[in-house]
C-alpha positions as CSV (number, residue, x, y, z in Angstrom):
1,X,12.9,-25.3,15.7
2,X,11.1,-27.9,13.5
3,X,11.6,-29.3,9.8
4,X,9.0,-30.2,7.9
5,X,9.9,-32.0,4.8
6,X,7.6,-30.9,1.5
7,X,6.6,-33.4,-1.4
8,X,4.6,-33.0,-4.0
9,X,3.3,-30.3,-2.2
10,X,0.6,-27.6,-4.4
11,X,1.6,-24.1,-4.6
12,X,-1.7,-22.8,-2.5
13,X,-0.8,-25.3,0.2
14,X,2.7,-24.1,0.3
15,X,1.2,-20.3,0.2
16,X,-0.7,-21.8,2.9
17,X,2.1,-23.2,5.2
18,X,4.4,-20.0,4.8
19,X,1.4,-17.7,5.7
20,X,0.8,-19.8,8.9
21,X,4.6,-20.0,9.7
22,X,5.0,-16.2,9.2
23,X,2.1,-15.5,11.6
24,X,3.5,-17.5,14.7
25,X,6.4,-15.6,13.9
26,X,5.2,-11.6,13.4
27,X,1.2,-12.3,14.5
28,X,-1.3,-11.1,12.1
29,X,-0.7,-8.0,9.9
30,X,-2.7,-5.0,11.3
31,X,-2.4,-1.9,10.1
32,X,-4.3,0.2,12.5
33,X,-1.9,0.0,14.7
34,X,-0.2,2.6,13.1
35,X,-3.3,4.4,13.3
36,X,-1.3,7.6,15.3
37,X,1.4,7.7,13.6
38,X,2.0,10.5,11.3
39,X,4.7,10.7,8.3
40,X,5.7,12.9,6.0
41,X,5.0,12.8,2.1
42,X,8.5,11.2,1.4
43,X,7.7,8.4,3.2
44,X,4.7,7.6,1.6
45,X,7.0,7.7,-1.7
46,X,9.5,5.7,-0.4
47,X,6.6,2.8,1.4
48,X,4.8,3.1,-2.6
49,X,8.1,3.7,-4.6
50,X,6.2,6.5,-6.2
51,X,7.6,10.4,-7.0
52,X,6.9,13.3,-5.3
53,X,5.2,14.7,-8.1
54,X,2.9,11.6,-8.5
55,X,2.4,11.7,-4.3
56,X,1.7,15.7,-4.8
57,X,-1.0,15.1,-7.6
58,X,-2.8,12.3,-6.1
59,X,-3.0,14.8,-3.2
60,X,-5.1,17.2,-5.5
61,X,-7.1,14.4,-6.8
62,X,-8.0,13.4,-3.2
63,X,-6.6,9.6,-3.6
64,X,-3.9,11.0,-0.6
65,X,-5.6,13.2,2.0
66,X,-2.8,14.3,4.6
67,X,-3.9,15.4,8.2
68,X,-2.1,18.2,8.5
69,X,-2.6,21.4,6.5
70,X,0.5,23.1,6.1
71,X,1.9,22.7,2.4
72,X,5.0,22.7,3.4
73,X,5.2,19.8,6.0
74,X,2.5,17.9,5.7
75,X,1.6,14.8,7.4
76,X,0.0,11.1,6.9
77,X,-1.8,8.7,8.2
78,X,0.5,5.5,8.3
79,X,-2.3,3.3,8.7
80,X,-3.9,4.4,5.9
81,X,-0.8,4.5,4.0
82,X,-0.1,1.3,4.5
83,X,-3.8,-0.1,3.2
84,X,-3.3,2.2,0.0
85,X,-4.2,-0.2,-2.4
86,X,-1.9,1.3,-5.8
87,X,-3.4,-1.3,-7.9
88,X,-6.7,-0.1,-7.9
89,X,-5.8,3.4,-8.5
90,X,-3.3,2.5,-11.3
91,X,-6.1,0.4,-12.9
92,X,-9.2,3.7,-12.7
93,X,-6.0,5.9,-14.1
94,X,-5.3,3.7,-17.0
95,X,-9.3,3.5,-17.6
96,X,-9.9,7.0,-17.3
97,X,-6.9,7.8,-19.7
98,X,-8.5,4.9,-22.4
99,X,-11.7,6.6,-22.1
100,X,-10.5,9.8,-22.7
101,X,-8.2,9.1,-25.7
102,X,-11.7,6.7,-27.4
103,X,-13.6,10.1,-26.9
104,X,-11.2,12.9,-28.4
């Protein structure tokens, strides 16, 4: 193992050096590899820290979209569980909800 002593060192160079020193480590982050894998709606809660009931009305809004169609046990795509990007959900719900409460 090696040391590298930092100096003066900027924090997008240092973002830089631990992304580089992660990868040799773990190799690049790839998602679809997970592509097959199926899980169930309590561990997309748990991989999201969301609740059921938020996991269970994003699957009627179509922002989840399991791959099996039993009610009772369905099924996910890890892969794209994984690339769910909550942000950019969070931030069209909180729009939506200001553009609903400017037109009542």
């Amino acid at each position: 193992m090696t040391a590298t002593m930092l100096h003066n060192i900027e924090p997008n160079e240092l973002a830089k050096l631990i992304e580089e020193a992660t990868r040799k480590i773990t190799g690049p982050y790839n998602p679809e590899r997970f592509a097959t894998v199926l899980v169930p709606v309590d561990w997309v809660c748990k991989i999201h820290a969301i609740s059921r009931n938020t996991a269970y009305r994003w699957i009627k809004q179509g922002i989840l979209v399991p791959e099996t169609d039993s009610s009772e046990d369905m099924k996910f795509r890890l892969s794209e569980v994984l690339t769910l990007d909550l942000k950019a959900i969070k931030r069209k719900r909180n729009k939506n909800l200001i553009l609903n409460q400017t037109h009542e």
